[in-house]
Phi, psi and omega in degrees: 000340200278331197292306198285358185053021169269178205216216231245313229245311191273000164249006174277309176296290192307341176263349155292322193286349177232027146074046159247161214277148184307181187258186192275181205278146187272012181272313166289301215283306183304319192297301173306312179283316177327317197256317195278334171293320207287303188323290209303335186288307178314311188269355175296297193289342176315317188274311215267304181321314186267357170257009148308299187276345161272324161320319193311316185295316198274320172292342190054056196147119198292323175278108182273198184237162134228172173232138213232034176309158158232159174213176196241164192255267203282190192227137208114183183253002186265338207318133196255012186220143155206160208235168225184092176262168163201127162226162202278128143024282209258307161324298149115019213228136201283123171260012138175146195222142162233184173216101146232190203225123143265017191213137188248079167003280181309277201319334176287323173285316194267021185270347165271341166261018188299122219134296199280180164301328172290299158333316178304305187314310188303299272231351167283293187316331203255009174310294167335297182241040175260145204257034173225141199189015163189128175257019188268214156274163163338301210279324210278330168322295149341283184286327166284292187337296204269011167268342166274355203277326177255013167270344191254354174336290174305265245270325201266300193231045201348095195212182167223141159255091188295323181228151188263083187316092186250202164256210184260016162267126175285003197269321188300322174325291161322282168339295171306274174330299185290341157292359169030080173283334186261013203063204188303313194275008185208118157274145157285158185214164198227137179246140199293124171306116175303346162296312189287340154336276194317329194277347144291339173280325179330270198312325184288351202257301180326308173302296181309340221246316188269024190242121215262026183278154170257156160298200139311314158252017119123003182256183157300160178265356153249209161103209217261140179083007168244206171265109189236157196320326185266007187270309146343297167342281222276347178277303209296323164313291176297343158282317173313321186283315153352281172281343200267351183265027168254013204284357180263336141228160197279333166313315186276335158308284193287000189263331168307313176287330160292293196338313175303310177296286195302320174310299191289349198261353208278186186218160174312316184299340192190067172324112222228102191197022160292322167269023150267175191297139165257143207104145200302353195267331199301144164271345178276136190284333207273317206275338163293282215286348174279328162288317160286359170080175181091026209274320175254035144244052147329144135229145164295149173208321184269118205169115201246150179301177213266323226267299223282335193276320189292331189274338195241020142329294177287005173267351162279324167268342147247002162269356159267016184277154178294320188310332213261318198270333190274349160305355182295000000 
């Protein structure tokens, strides 16, 4: 039942309904999960020690890459739990988690007796093994994990994460930097993930798609023949594609990525397809048909006006930047 997150209470219930005999006293039950934490903590950390050392092995070097994310038991800014992983680069195998909390079961039952001589009594014992260990917000999770996550780095697995794979929060980064774990002399430096990349032009194109301004020529920038969700899609694809199959050079990236603006923009009369891939292999259709023949009865189809391409140009210009591209 613990895998499914039920308890005591929902095995109790789920063996009346289907007329099995109860489960044991739930006083037996706690005895049993207690001892199975302790084990799942023991072989939990065994594993996380050896997928340290083998990054080690396989990197020839205690400074490793890592890649580091969180997530929340709920959804939303309210979550009173959220956990905090980092796994290595070349392995792919989580080398250390944290989990924190801003609720404490015991405290929460003893808080009405907060005071009394019993409490005082509780509350020397439960010190040790109280589970609440963060007091901001929800959003805050994130970033306190993973800042304890690279202070202990050296003492828990020896090693340092010199460099960090993230997503697109600078608060969590920032935070992790400004806690200096290696001292003076040694930075983290951070390399941008190609999903959270790519899932920036989406959002950025999405946004520009929902702003209730007309163009120029007096219409919206969406609707059919404009920039509409799958046209958004078929970009954010090809950005993605952009980078990872550019990644050794950066010249060549960025050049992958104006291709994608000029591919869409070009007309029959004036066919715009130099910078896409050339060869049967190419996602551009128009550079297929030049290799099987026939290119000039090409037709555009995918292809947005000159007003919507001048509007989502600058969003092209700041997802091609070098700063931005050579950290992917």
């Amino acid at each position: 039942m613990r895998t499914i997150g039920q308890g005591h209470a929902a095995m109790t219930t789920f063996c009346g309904v289907m007329d099995f005999p109860p489960p044991v006293a739930e006083k037996s039950y706690n005895n049993i999960i207690n001892k199975l934490q302790l084990c799942s903590k023991e072989v939990a950390e065994a594993s996380m020690q050896s997928a340290a050392l083998e990054e080690v092995t396989l990197t020839n070097s205690s400074d490793i890459i890592i890649s580091g994310d969180g997530t929340w038991k709920t959804r939303g800014y309210y979550s009173r739990v959220g956990v905090c992983a980092v796994i290595g680069d070349k392995t792919g195998k989580c080398i250390n988690a944290e989990v924190v909390s801003s609720f404490c079961k015991g405290c929460d039952s003893w808080k009405r007796r907060k005071g009394s001589p019993a409490y005082k009594k509780w509350k020397i014992l439960h010190v040790k093994e109280c589970l609440k260990n963060h007091n901001g917000s929800a959003g805050m999770m994130e970033t306190v994990g993973m800042v304890r996550i690279f202070q202990r780095s050296l003492s828990h697995r020896s090693v340092r994460y010199t460099s960090y794979i993230g997503d697109g929060d600078s608060k969590t980064f920032s935070s992790v930097t400004a806690s200096n774990p290696y001292g003076e002399d040694i930075t983290v430096s951070k390399i941008e993930c190609v999903g959270h990349v790519q899932k920036r032009m989406g959002t950025r194109l999405r946004k520009l798609k929902q702003m209730s301004s007309k163009l120029r020529d007096g219409k919206s920038i969406g609707g059919k023949g404009r920039l509409t969700d799958r046209m958004i899609d078929l970009i954010t694809t090809y950005y993605g594609n952009a980078i990872q199959q550019n990644k050794t050079c950066l010249s060549d990236m960025r050049k992958a990525v104006w291709a994608i603006y000029i591919h869409i923009r070009p007309s029959d009369e004036e066919p715009l397809h130099s910078f896409c891939p050339v060869g049967p292999n190419s996602w551009c259709k128009y550079q297929n048909q030049v290799v099987e023949g026939g290119v000039e009865t090409f037709r555009h189809s995918n292809k947005l006006p000159v007003v919507v391409m001048d509007a989502i140009k600058p969003v092209f210009n700041d997802l091609s930047q070098p700063k931005l591209l050579q950290n992917v």
